[in-house]
FISE-156088 format. One record per residue: y, x, z of N, C-alpha, C, O in turn. Coordinates in steps of 0.05 Angstrom, whole numbers, padded with zeros to 5 digits, always signed. Layout:
N
YXZYXZYXZYXZ
...
//
This chain:
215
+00062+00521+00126+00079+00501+00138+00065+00474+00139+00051+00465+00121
+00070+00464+00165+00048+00429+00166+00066+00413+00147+00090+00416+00142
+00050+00398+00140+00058+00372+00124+00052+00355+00123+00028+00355+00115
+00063+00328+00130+00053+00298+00128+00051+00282+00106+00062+00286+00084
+00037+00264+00112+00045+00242+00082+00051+00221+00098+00034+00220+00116
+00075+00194+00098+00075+00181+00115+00077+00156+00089+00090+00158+00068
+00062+00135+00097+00058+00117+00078+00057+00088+00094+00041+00084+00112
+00079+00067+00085+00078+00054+00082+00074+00025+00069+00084+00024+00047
+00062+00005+00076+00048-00020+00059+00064-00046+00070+00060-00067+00058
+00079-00045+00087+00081-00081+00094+00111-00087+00078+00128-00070+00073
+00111-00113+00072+00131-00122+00056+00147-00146+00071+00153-00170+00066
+00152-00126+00092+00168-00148+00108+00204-00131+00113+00224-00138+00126
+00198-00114+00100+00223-00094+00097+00236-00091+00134+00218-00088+00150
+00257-00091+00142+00273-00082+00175+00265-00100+00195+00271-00101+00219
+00242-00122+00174+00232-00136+00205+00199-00129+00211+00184-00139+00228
+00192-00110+00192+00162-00103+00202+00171-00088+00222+00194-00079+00225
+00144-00084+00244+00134-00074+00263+00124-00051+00254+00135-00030+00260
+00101-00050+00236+00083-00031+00223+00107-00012+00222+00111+00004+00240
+00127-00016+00196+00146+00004+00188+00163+00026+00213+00164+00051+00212
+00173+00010+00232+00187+00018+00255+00164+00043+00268+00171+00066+00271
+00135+00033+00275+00128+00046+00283+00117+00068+00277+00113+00083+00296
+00108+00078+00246+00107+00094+00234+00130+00107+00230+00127+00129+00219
+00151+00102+00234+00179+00114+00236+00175+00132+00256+00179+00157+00254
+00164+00113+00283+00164+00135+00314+00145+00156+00309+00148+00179+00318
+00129+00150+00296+00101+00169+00287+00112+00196+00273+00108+00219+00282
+00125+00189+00250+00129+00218+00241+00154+00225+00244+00162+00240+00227
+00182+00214+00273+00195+00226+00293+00183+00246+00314+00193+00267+00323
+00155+00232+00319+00144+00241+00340+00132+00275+00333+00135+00296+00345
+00113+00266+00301+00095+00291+00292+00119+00320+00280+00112+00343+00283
+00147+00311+00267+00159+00324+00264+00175+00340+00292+00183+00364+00293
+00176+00321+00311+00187+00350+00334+00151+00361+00344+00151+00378+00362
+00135+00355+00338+00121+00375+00351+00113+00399+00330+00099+00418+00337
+00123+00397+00303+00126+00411+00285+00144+00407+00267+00148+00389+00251
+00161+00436+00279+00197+00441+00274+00190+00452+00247+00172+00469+00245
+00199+00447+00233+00200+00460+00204+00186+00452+00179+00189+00461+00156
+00165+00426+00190+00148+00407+00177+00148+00391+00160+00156+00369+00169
+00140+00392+00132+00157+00382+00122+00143+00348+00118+00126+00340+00134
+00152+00331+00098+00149+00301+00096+00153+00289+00064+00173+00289+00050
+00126+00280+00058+00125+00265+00035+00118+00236+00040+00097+00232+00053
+00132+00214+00030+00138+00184+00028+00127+00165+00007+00136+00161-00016
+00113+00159+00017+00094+00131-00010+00104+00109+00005+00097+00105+00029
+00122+00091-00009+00123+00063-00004+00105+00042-00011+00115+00025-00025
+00085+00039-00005+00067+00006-00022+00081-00011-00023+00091-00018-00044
+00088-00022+00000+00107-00043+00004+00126-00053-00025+00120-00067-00044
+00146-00040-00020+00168-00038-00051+00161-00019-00070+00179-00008-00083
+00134-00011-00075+00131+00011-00100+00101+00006-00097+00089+00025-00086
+00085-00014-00103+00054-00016-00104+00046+00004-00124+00061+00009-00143
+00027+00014-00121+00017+00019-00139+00003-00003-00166+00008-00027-00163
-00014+00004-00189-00020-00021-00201-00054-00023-00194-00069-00005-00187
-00058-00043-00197-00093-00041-00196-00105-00037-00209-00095-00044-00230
-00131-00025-00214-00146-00015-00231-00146-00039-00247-00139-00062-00240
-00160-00027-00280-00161-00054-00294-00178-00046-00319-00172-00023-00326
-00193-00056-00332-00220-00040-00347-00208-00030-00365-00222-00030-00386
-00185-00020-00367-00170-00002-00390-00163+00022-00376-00155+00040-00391
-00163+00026-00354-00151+00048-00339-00177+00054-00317-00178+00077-00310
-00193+00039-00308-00210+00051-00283-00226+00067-00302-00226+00085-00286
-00237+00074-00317-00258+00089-00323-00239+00123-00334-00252+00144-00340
-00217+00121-00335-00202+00132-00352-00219+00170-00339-00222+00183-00360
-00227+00187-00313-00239+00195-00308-00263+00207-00323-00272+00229-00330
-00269+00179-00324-00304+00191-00345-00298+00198-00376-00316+00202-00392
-00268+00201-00382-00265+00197-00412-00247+00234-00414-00231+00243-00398
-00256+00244-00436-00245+00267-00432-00219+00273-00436-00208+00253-00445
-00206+00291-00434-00178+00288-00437-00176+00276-00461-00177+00252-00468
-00171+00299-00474-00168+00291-00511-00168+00264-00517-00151+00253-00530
-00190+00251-00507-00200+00227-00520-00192+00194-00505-00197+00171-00512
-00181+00203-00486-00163+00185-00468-00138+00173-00483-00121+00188-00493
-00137+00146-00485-00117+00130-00493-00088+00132-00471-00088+00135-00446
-00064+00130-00490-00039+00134-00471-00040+00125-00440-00032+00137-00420
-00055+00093-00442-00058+00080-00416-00077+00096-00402-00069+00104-00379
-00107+00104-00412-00117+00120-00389-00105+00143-00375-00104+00150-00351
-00096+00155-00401-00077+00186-00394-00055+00181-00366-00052+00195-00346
-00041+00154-00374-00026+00144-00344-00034+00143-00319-00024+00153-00299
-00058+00125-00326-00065+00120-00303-00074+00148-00289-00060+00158-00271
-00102+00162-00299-00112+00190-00288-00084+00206-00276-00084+00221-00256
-00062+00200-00290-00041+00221-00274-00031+00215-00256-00018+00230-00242
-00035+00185-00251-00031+00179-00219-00043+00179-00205-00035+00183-00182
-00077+00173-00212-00091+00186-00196-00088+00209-00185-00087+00213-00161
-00087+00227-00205-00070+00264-00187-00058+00259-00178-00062+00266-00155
-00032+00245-00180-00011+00243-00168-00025+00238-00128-00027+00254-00109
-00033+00206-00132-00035+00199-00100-00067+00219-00091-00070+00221-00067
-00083+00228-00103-00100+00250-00090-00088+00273-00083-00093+00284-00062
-00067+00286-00106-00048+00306-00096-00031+00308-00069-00025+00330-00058
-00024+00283-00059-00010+00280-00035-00024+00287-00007-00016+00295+00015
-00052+00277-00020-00073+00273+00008-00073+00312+00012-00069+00326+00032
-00078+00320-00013-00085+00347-00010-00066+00366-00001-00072+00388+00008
-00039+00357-00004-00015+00380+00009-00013+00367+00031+00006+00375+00044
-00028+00345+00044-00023+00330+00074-00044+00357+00095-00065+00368+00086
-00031+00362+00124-00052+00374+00147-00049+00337+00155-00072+00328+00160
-00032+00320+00156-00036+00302+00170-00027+00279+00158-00009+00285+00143
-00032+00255+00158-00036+00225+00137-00022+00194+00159-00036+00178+00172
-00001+00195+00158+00007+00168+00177+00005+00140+00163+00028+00135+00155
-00014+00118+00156-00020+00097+00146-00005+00072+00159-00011+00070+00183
+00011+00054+00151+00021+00030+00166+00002+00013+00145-00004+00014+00121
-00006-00009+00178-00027-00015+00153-00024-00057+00172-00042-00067+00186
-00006-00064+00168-00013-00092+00165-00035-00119+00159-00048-00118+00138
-00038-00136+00171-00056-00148+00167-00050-00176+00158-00040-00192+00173
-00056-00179+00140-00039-00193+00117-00067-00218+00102-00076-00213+00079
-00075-00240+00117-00089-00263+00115-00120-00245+00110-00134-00239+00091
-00119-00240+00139-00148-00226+00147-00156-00194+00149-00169-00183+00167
-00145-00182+00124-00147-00155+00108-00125-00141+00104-00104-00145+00116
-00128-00124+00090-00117-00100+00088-00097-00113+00062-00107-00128+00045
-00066-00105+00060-00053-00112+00041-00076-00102+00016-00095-00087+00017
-00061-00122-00011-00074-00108-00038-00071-00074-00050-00084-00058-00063
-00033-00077-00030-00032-00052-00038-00040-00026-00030-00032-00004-00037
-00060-00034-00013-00080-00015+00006-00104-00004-00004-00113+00019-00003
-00111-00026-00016-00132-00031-00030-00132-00009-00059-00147+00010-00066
-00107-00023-00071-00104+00004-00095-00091+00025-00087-00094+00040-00106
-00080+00035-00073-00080+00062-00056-00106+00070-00059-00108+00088-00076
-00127+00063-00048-00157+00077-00040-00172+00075-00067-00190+00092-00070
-00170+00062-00082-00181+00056-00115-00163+00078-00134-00172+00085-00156
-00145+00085-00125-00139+00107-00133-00145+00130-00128-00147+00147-00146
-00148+00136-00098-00153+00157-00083-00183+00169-00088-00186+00194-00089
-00211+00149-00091-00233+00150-00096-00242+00163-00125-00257+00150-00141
-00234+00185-00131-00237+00198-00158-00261+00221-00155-00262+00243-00143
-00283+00206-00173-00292+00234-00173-00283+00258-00194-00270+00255-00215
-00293+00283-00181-00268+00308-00192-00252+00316-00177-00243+00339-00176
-00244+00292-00159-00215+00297-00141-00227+00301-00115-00234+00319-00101
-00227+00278-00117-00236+00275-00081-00263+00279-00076-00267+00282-00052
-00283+00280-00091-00309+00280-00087-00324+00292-00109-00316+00291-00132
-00344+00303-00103-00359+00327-00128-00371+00303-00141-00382+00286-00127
-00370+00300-00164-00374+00280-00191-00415+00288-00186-00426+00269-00197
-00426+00297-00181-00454+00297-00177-00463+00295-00156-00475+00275-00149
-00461+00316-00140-00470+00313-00105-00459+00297-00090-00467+00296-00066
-00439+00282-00097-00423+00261-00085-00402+00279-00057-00386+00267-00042
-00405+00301-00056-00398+00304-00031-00363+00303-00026-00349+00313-00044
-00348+00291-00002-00320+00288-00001-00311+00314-00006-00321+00335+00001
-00285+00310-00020-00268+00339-00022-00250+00336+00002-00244+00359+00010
-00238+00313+00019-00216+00311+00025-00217+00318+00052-00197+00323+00067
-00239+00318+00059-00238+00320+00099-00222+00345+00113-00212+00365+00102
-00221+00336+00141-00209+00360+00155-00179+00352+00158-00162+00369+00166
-00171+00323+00151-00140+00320+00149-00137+00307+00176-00155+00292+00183
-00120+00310+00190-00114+00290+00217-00094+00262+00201-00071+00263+00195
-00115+00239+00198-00112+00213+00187-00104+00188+00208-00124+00174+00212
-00083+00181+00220-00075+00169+00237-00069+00135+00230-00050+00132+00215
-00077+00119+00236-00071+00090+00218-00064+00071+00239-00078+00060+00256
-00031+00068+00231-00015+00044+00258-00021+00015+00246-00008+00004+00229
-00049+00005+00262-00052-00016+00259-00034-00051+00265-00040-00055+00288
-00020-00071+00258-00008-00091+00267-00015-00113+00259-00012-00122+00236
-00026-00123+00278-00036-00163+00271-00011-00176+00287+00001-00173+00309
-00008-00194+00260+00006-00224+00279-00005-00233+00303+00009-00240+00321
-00028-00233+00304-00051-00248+00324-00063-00233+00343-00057-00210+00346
-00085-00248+00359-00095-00226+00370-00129-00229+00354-00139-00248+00342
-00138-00204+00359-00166-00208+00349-00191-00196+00365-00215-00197+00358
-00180-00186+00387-00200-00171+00407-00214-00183+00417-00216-00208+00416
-00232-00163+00433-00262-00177+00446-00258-00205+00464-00241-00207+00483
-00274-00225+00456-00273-00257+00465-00246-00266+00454-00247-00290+00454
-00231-00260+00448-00209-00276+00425-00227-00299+00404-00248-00292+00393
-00216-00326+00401-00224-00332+00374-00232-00332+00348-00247-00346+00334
-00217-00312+00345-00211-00296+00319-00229-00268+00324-00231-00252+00305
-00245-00261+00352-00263-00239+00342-00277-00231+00317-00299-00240+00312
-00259-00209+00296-00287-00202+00279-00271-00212+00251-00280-00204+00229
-00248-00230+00251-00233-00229+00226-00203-00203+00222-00185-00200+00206
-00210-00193+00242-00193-00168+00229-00209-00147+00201-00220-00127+00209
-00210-00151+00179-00230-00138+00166-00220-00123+00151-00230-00116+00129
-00191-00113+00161-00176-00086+00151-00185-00061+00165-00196-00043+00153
-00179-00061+00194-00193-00045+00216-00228-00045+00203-00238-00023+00206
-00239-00057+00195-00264-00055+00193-00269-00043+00165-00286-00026+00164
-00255-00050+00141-00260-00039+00116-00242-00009+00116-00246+00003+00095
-00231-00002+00126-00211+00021+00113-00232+00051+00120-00234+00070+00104
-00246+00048+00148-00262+00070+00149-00283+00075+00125-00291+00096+00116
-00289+00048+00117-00313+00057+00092-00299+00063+00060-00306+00078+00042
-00280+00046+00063-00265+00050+00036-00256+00077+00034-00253+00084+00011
-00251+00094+00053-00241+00129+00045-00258+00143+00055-00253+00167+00060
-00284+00131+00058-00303+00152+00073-00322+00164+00046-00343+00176+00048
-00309+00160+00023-00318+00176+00003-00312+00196+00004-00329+00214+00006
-00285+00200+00005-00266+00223+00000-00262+00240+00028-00247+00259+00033
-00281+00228+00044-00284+00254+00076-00258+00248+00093-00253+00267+00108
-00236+00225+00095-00221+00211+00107-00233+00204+00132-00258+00203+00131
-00220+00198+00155-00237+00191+00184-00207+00186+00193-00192+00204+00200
-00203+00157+00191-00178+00149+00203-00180+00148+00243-00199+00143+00258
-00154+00154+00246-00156+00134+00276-00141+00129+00279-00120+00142+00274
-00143+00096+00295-00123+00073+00297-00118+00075+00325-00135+00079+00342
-00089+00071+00330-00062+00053+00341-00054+00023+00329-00041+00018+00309
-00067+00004+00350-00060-00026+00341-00045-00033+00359-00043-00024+00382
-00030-00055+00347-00007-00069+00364-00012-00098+00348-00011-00105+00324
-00019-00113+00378-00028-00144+00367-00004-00167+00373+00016-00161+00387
-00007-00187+00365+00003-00216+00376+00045-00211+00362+00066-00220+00369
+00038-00193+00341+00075-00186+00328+00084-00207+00323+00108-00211+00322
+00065-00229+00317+00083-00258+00311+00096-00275+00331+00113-00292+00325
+00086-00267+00363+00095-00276+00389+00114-00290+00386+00114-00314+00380
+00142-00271+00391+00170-00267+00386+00173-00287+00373+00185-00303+00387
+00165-00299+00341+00182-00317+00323+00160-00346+00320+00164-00365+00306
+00148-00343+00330+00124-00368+00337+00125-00386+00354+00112-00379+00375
+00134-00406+00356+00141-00418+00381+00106-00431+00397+00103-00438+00420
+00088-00431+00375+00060-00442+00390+00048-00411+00399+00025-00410+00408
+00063-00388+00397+00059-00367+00415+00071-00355+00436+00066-00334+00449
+00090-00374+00435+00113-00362+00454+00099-00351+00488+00111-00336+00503
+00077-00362+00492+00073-00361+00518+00048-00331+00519+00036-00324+00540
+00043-00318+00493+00032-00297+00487+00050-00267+00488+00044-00244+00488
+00074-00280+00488+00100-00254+00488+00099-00233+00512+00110-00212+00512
+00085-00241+00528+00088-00221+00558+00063-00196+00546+00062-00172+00548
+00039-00220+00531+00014-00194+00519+00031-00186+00497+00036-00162+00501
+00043-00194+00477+00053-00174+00462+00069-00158+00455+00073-00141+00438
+00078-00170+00478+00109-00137+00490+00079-00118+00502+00078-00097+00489
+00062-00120+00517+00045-00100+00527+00029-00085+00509+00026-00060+00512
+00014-00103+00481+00012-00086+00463+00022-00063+00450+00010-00043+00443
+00038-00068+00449+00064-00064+00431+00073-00031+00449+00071-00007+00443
+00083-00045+00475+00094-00018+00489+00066+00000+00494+00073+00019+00508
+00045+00001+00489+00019+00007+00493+00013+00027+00463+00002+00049+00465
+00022+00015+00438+00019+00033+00420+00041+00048+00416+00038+00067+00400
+00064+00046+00426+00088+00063+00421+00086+00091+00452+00100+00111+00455
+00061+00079+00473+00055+00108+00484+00035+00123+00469+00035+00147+00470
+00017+00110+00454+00001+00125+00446+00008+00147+00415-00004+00166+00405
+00033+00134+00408+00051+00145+00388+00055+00163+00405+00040+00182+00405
+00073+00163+00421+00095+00191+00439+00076+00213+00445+00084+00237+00444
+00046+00204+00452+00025+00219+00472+00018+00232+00444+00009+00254+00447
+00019+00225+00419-00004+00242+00402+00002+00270+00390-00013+00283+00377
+00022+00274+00396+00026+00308+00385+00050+00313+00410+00071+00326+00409
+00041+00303+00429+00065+00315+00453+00061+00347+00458+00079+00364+00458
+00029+00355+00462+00029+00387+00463+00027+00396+00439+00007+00410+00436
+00040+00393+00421+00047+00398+00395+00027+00390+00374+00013+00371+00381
+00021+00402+00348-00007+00395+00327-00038+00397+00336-00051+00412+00350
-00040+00381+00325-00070+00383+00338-00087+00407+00320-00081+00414+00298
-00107+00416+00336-00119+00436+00317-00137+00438+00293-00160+00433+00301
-00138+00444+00266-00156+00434+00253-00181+00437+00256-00197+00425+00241
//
């Protein structure tokens, strides 16, 4: 049976964009697979915690000899590597939140990066590939080619390397200029960001219209 992981990060709760549209995402992936089931990570309202030199090494320490806190932490590491692994497919809302990738993105993938788990602890090689990894990108702004801001989106730019340990190969659906609407020194940007916008919600509908893609 297919299975998703649909994960959310922005903390703007019924007025994000990101959230809504990852909503259409796994509306969309569940009718093209009837019977499919769905697991939910909130970042947003349920961060994970960040590594911290009492818990990141907890891995290299053997069971037995692992302190209560490492023992925690490592089990959440299983925990969010476990998800990736009952996922055929991975829906990411991934906000752009003063340049980058929320924090809680960040420890998502600091978790996910285990060797043992995700990656052979010697040969380095990824355990995790082969997943269809989909990531609904949303800037307030715009940041595309000849924009001002070319080249400070550095979420879109870091997330491919940050899970390319673990054999992850995202692909992005962006929807720019979300602050249009409530910006009044953007107001005259609203015609591009209704076009964005309706631009990633076809490429939502279009991605499993002839049902799952094949692995």
């Amino acid at each position: 049976m297919a299975h998703l992981l649909h994960i959310d990060s922005s903390i703007q709760g019924d007025q994000s964009v990101s959230r809504k549209l990852t909503a259409r995402a796994v509306e969309a992936w569940k009718a093209a697979n009837p019977g499919g089931s769905v697991t939910y990570r909130d970042l947003g309202s349920n961060p994970l915690p960040h590594l911290d030199s009492t818990t990141a090494h907890a891995g290299f320490v053997a069971p037995d000899d692992r302190t209560p806190a490492q023992a925690a932490s490592w089990a959440l590491v299983e925990e969010v590597v476990g998800e990736i692994k009952d996922a055929d497919t991975i829906v990411l809302g991934l906000p752009l939140y003063n340049y980058g990738a929320p924090s809680s993105v960040k420890a998502w993938v600091d978790h996910l990066i285990a060797p043992g788990l995700s990656l052979d602890p010697e040969t380095r090689e990824p355990l995790l590939g082969g997943r269809e990894f989909l990531v609904i990108a949303t800037r307030g702004g715009g940041y595309g080619a000849g924009t001002p801001r070319e080249g400070w989106d550095h979420a879109e730019q870091w997330l491919p390397h940050g899970v390319s340990m673990a054999g992850l190969e995202p692909e992005f659906i962006i929807a720019e200029l979300t602050l249009a609407h409530v910006t009044p020194a953007m107001s005259e940007l609203i015609p591009l960001a209704e076009k964005s916008l309706a631009r990633a919600e076809e490429d939502i509908d279009a991605r499993w219209a002839r049902g799952p893609l094949a692995a």
